[in-house]
PDB file with SEQRES, HELIX, SHEET and CRYST1 records, atoms N, CA, C and O in Angstrom:
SEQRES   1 A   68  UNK UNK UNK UNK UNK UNK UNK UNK UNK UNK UNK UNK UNK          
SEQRES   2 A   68  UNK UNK UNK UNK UNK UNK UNK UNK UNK UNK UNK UNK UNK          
SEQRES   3 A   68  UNK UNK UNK UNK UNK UNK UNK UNK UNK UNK UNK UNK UNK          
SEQRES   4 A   68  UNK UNK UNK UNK UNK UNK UNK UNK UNK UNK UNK UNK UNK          
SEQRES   5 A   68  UNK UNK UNK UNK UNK UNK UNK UNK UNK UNK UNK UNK UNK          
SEQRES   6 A   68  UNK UNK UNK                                                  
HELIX    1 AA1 UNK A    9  UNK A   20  1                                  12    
HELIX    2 AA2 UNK A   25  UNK A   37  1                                  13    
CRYST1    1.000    1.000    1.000  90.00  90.00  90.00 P 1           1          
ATOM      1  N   UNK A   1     -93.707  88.044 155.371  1.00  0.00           N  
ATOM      2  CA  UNK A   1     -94.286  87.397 154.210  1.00  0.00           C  
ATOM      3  C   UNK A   1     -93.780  88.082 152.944  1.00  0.00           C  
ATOM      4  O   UNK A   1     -93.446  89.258 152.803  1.00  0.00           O  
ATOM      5  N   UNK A   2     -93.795  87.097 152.062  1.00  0.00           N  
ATOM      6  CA  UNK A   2     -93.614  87.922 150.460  1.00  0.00           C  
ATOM      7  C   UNK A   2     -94.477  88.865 150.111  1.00  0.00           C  
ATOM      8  O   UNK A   2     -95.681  88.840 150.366  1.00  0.00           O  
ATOM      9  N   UNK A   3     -93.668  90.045 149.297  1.00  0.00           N  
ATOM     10  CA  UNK A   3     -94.759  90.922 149.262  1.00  0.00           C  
ATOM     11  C   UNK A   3     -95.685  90.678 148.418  1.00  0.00           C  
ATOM     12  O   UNK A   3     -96.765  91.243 148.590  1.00  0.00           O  
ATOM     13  N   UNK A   4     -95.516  89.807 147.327  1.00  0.00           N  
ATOM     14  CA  UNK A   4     -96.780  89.533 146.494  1.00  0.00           C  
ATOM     15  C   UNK A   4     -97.787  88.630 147.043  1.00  0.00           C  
ATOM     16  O   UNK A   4     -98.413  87.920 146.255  1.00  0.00           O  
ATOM     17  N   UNK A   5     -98.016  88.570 148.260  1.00  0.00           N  
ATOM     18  CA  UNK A   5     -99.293  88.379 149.532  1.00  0.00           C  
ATOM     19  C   UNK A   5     -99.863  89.073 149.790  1.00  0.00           C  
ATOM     20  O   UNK A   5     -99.270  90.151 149.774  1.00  0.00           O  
ATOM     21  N   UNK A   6    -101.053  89.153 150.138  1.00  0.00           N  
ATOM     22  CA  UNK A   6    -101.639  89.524 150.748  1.00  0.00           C  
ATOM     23  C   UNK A   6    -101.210  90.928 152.124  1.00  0.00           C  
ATOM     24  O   UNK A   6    -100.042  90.899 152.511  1.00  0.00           O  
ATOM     25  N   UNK A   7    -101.973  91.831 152.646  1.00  0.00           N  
ATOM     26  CA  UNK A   7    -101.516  91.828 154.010  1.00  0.00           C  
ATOM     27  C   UNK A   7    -101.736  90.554 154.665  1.00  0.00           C  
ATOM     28  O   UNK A   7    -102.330  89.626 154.115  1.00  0.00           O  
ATOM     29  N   UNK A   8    -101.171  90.497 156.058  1.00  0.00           N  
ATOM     30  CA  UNK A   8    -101.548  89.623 157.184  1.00  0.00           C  
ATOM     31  C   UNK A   8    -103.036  89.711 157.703  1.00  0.00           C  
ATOM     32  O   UNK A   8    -103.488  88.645 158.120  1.00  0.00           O  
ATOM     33  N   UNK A   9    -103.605  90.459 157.732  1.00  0.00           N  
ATOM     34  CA  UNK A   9    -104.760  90.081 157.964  1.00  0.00           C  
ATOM     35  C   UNK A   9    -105.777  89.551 156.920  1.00  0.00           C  
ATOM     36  O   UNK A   9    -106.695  88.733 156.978  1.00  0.00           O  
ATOM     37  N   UNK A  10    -105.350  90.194 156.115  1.00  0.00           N  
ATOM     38  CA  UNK A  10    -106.134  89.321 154.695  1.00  0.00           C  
ATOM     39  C   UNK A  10    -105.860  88.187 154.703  1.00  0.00           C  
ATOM     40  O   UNK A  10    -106.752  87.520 154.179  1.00  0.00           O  
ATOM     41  N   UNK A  11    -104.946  87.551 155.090  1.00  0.00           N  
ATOM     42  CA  UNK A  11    -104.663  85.942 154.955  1.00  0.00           C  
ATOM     43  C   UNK A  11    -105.041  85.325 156.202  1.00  0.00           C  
ATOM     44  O   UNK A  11    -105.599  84.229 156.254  1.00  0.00           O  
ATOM     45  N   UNK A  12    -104.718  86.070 157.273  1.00  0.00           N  
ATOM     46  CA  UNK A  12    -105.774  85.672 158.584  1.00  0.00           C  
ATOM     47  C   UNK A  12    -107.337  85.503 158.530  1.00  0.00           C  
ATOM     48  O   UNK A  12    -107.946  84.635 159.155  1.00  0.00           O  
ATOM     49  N   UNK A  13    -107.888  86.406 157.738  1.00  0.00           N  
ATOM     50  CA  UNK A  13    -109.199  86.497 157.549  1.00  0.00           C  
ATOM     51  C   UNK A  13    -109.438  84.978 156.727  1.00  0.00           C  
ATOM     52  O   UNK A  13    -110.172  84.090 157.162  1.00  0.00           O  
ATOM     53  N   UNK A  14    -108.578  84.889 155.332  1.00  0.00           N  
ATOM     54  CA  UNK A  14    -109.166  84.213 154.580  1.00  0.00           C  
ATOM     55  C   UNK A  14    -108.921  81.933 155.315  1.00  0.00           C  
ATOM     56  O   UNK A  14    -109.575  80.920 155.064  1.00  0.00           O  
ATOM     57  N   UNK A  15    -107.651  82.202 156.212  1.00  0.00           N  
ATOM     58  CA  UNK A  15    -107.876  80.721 157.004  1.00  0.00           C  
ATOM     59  C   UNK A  15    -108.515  80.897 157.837  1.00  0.00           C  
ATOM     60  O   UNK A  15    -108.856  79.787 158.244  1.00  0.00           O  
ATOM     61  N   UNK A  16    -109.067  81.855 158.582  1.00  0.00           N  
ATOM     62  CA  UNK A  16    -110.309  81.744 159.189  1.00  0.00           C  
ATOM     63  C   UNK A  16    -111.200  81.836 158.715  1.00  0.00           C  
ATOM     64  O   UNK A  16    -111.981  81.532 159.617  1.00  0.00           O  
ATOM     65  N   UNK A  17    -111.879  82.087 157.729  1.00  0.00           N  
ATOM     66  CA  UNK A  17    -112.772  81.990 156.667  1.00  0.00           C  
ATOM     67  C   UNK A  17    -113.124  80.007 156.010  1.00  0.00           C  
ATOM     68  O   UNK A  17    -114.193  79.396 155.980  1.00  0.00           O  
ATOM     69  N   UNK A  18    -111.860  79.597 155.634  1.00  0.00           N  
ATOM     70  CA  UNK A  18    -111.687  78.653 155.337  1.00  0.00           C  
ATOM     71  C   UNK A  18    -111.911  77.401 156.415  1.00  0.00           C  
ATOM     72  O   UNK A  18    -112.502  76.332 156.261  1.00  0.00           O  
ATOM     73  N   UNK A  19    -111.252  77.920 157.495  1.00  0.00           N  
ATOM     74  CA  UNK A  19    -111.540  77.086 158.871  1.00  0.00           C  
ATOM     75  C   UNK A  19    -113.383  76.920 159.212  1.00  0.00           C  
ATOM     76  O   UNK A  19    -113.950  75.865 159.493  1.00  0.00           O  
ATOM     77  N   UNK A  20    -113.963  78.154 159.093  1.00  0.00           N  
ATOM     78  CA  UNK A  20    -115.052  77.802 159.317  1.00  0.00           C  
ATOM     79  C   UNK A  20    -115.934  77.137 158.177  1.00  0.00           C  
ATOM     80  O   UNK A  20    -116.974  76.506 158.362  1.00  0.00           O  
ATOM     81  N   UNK A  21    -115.460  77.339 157.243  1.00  0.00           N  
ATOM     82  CA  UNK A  21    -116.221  76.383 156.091  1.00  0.00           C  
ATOM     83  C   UNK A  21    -115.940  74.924 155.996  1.00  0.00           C  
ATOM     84  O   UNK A  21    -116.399  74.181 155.129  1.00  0.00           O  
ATOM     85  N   UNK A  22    -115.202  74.608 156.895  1.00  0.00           N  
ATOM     86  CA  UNK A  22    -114.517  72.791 156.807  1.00  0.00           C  
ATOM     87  C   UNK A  22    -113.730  72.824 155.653  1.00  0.00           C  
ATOM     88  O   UNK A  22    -113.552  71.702 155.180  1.00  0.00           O  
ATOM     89  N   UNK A  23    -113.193  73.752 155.037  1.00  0.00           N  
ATOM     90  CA  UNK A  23    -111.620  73.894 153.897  1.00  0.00           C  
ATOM     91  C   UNK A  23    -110.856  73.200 154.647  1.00  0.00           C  
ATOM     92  O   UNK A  23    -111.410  72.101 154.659  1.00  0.00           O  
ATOM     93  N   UNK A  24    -110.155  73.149 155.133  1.00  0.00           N  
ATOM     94  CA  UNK A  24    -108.673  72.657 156.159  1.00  0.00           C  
ATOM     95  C   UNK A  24    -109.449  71.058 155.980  1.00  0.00           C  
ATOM     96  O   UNK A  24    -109.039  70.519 154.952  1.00  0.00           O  
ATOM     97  N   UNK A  25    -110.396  70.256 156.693  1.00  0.00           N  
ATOM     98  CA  UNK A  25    -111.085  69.484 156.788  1.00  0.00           C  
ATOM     99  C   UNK A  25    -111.270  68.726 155.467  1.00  0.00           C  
ATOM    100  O   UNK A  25    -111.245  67.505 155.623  1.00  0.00           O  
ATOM    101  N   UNK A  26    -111.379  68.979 154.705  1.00  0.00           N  
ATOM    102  CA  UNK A  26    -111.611  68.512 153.190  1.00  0.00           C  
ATOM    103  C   UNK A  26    -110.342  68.508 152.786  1.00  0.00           C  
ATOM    104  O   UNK A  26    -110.205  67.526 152.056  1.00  0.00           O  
ATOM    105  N   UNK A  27    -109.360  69.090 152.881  1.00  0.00           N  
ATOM    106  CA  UNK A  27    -108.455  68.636 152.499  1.00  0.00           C  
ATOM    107  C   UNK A  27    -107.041  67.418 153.231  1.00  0.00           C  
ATOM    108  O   UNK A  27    -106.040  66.922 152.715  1.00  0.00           O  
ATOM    109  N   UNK A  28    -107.532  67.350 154.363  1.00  0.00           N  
ATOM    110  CA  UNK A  28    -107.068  66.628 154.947  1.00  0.00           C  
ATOM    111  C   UNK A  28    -107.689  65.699 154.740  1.00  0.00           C  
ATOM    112  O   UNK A  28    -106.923  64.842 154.300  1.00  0.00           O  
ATOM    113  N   UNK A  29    -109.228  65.133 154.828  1.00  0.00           N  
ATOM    114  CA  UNK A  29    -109.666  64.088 154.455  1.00  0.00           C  
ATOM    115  C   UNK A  29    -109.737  63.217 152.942  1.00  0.00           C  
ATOM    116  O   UNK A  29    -110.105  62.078 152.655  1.00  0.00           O  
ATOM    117  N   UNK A  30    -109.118  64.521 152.044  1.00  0.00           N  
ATOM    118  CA  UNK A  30    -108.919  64.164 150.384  1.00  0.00           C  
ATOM    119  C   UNK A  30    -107.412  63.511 150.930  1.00  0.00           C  
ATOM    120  O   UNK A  30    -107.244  62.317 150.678  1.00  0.00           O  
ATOM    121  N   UNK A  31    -106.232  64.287 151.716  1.00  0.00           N  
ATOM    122  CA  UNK A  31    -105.033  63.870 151.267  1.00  0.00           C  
ATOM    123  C   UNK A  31    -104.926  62.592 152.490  1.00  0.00           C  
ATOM    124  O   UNK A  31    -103.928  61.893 152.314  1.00  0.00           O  
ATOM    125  N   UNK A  32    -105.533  62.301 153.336  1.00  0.00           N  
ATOM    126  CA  UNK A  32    -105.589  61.031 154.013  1.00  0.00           C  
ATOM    127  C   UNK A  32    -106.215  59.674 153.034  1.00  0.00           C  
ATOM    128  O   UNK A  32    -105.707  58.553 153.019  1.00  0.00           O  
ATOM    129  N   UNK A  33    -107.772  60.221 152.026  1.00  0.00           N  
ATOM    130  CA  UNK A  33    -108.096  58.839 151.374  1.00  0.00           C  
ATOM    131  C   UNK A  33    -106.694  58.764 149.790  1.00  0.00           C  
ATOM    132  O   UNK A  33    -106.453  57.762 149.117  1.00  0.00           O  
ATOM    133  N   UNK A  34    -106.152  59.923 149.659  1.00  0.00           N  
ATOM    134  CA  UNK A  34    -105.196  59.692 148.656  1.00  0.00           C  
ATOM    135  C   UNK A  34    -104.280  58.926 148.866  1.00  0.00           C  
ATOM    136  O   UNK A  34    -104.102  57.975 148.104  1.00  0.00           O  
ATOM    137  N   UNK A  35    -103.272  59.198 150.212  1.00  0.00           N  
ATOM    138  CA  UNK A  35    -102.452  58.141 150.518  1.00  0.00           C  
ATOM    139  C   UNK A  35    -102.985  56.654 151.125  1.00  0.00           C  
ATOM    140  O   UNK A  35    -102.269  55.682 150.885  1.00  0.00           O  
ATOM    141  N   UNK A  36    -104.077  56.476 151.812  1.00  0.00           N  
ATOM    142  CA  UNK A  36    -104.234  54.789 152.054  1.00  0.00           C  
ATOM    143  C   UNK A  36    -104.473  54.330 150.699  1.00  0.00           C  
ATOM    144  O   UNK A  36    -104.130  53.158 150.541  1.00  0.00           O  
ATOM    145  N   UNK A  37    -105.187  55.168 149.184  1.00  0.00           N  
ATOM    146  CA  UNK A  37    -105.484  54.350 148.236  1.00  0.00           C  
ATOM    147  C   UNK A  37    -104.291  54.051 147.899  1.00  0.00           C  
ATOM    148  O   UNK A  37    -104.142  52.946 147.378  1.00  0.00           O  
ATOM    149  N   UNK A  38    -103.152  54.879 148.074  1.00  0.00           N  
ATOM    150  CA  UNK A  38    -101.590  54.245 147.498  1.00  0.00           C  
ATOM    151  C   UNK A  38    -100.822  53.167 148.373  1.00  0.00           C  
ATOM    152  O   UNK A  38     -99.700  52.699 148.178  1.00  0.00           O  
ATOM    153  N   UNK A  39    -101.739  52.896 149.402  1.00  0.00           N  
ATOM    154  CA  UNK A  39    -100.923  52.129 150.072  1.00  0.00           C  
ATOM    155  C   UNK A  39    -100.164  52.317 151.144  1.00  0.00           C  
ATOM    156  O   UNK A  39     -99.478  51.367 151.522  1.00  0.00           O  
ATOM    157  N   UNK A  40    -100.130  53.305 151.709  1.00  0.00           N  
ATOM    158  CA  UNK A  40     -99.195  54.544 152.129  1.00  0.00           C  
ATOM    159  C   UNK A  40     -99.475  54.312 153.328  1.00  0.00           C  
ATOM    160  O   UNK A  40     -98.534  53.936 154.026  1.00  0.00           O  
ATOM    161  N   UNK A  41    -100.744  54.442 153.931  1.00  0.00           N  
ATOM    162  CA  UNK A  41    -101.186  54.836 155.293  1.00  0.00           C  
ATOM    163  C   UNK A  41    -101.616  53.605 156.415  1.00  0.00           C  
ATOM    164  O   UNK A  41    -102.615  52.894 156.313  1.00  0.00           O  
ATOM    165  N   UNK A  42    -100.862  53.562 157.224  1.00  0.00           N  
ATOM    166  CA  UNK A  42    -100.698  52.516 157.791  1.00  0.00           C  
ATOM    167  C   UNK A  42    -101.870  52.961 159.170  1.00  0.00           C  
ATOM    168  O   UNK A  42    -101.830  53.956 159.893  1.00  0.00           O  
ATOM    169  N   UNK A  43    -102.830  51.848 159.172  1.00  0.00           N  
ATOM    170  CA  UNK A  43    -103.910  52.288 160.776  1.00  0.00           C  
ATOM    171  C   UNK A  43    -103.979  51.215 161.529  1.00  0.00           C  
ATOM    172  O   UNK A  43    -105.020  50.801 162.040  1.00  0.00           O  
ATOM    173  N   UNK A  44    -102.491  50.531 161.677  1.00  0.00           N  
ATOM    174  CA  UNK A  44    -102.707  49.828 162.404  1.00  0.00           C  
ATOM    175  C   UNK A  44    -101.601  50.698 164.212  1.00  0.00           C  
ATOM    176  O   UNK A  44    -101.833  50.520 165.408  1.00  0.00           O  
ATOM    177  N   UNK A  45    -100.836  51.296 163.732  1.00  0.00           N  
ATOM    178  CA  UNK A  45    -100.174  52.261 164.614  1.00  0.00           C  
ATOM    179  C   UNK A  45    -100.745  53.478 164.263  1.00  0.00           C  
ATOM    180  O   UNK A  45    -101.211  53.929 163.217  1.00  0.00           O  
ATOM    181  N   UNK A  46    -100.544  54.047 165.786  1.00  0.00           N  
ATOM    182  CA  UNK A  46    -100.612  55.563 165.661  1.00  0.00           C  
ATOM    183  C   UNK A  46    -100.485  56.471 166.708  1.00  0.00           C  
ATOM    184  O   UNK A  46    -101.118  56.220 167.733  1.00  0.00           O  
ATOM    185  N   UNK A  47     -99.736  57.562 166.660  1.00  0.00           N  
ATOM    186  CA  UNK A  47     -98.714  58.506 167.095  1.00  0.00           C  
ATOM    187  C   UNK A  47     -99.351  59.828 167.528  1.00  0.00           C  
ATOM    188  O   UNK A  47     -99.971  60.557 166.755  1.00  0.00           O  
ATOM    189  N   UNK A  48     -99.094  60.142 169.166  1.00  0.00           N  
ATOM    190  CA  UNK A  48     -99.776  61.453 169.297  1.00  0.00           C  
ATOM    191  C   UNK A  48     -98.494  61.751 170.050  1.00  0.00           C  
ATOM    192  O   UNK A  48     -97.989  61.033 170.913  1.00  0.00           O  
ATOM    193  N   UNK A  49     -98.082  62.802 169.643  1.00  0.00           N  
ATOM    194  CA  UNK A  49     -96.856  64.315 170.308  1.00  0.00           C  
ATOM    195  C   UNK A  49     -97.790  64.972 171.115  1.00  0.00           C  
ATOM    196  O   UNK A  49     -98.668  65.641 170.570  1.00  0.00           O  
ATOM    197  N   UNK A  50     -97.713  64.849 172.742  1.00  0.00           N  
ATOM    198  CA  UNK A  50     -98.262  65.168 173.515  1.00  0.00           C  
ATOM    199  C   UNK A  50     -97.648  66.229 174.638  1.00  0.00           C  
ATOM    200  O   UNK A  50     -98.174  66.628 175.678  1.00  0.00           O  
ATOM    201  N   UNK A  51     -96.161  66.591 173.982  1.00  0.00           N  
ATOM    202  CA  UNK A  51     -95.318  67.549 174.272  1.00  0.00           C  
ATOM    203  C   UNK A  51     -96.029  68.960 174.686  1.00  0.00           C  
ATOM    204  O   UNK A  51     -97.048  69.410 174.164  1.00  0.00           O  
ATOM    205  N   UNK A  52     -95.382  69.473 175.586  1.00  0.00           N  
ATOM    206  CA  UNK A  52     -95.831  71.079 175.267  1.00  0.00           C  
ATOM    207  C   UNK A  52     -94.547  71.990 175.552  1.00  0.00           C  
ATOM    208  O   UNK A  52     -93.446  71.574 175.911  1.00  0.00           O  
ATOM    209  N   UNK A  53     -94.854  73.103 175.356  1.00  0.00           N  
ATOM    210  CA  UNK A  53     -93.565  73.917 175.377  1.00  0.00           C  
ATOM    211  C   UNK A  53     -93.715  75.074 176.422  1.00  0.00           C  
ATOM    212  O   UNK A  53     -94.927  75.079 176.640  1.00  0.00           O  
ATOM    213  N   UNK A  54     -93.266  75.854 177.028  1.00  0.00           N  
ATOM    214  CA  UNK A  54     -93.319  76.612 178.367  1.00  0.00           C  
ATOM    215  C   UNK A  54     -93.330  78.221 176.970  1.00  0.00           C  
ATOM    216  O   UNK A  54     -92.630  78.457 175.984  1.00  0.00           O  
ATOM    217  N   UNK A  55     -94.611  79.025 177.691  1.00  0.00           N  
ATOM    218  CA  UNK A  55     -94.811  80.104 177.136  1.00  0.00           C  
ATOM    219  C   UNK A  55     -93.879  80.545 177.244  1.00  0.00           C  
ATOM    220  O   UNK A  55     -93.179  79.833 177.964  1.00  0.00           O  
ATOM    221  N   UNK A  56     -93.042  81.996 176.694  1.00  0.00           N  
ATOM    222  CA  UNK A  56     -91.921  82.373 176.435  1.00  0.00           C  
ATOM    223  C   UNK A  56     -92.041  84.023 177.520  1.00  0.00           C  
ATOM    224  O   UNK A  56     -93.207  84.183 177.880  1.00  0.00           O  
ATOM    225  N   UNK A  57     -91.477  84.691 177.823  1.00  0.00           N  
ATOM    226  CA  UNK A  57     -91.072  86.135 178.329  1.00  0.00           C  
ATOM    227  C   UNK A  57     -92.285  86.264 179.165  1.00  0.00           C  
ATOM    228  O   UNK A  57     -93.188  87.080 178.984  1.00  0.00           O  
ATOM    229  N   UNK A  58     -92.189  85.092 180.393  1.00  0.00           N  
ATOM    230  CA  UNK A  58     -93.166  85.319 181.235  1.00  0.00           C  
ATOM    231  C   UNK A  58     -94.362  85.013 181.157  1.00  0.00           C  
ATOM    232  O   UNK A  58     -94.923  84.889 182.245  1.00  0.00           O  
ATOM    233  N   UNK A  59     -94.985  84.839 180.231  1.00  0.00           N  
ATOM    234  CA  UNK A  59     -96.224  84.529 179.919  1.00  0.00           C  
ATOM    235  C   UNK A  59     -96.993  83.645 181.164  1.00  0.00           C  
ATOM    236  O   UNK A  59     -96.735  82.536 181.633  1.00  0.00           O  
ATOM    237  N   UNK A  60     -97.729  84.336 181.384  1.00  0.00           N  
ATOM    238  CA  UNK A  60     -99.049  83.404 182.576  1.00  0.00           C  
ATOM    239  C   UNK A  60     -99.102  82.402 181.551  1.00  0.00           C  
ATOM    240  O   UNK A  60     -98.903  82.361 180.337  1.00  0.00           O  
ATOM    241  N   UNK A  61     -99.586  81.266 182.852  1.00  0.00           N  
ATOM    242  CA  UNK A  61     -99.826  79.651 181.843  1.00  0.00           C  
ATOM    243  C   UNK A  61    -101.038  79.237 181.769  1.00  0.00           C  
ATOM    244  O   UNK A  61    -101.736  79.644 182.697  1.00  0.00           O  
ATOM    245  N   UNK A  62    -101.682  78.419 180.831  1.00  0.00           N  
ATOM    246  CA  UNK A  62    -102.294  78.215 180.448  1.00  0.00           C  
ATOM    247  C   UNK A  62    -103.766  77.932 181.166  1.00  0.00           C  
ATOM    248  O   UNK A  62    -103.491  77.149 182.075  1.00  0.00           O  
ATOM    249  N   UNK A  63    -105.451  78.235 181.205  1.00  0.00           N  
ATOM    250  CA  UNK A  63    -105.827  78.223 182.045  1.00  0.00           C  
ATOM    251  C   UNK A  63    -107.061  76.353 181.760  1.00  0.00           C  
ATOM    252  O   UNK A  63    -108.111  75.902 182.216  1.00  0.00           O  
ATOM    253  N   UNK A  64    -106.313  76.057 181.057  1.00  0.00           N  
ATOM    254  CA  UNK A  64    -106.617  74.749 180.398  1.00  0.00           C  
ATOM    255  C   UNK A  64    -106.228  73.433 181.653  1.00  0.00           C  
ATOM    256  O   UNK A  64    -106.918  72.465 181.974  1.00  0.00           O  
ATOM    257  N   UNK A  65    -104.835  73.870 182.173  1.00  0.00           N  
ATOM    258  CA  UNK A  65    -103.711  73.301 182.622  1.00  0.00           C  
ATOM    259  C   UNK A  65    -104.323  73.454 184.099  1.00  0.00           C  
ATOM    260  O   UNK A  65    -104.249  72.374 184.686  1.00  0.00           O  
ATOM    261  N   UNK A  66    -104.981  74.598 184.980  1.00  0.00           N  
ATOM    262  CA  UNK A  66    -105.831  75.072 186.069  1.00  0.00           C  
ATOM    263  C   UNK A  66    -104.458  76.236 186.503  1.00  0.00           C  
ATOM    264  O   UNK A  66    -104.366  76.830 187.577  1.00  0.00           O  
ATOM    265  N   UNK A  67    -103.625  76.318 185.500  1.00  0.00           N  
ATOM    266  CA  UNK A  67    -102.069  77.611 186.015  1.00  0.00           C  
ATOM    267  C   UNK A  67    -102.744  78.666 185.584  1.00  0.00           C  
ATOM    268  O   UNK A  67    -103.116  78.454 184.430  1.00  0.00           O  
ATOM    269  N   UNK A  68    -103.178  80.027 186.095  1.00  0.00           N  
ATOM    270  CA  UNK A  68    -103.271  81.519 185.849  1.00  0.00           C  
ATOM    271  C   UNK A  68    -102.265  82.328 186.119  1.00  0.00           C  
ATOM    272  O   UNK A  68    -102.371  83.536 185.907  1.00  0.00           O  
TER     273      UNK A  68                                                      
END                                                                             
């Protein structure tokens, strides 16, 4: 990171901070009603990336998946 940041945990702290206040949430729901008022946002399609990617240097897999 640039040094005129924060440490890393200070900025970890503060989106987890933000995460639990519904920040992230409010702004996604401001910049979703911004673009349909422009016209922008189309709900008649819609797109989920359901991809995943293989943990890297061995990593046990995921216990979501039933892999330990």
């Amino acid at each position: 990171m640039p040094k005129y940041y924060p440490p890393g945990v200070t900025c970890w702290r503060r989106i987890k901070e933000y995460d639990e206040l519904g920040v992230w949430d409010d702004i996604i729901r401001d910049l979703q009603h911004k673009v349909l008022d422009l016209g922008k946002l189309n709900l008649v399609n819609g797109y989920i990336d359901g991809s995943l990617a293989e943990s890297k240097k061995g990593a046990k897999g995921s216990k979501l998946f039933g892999e330990v």
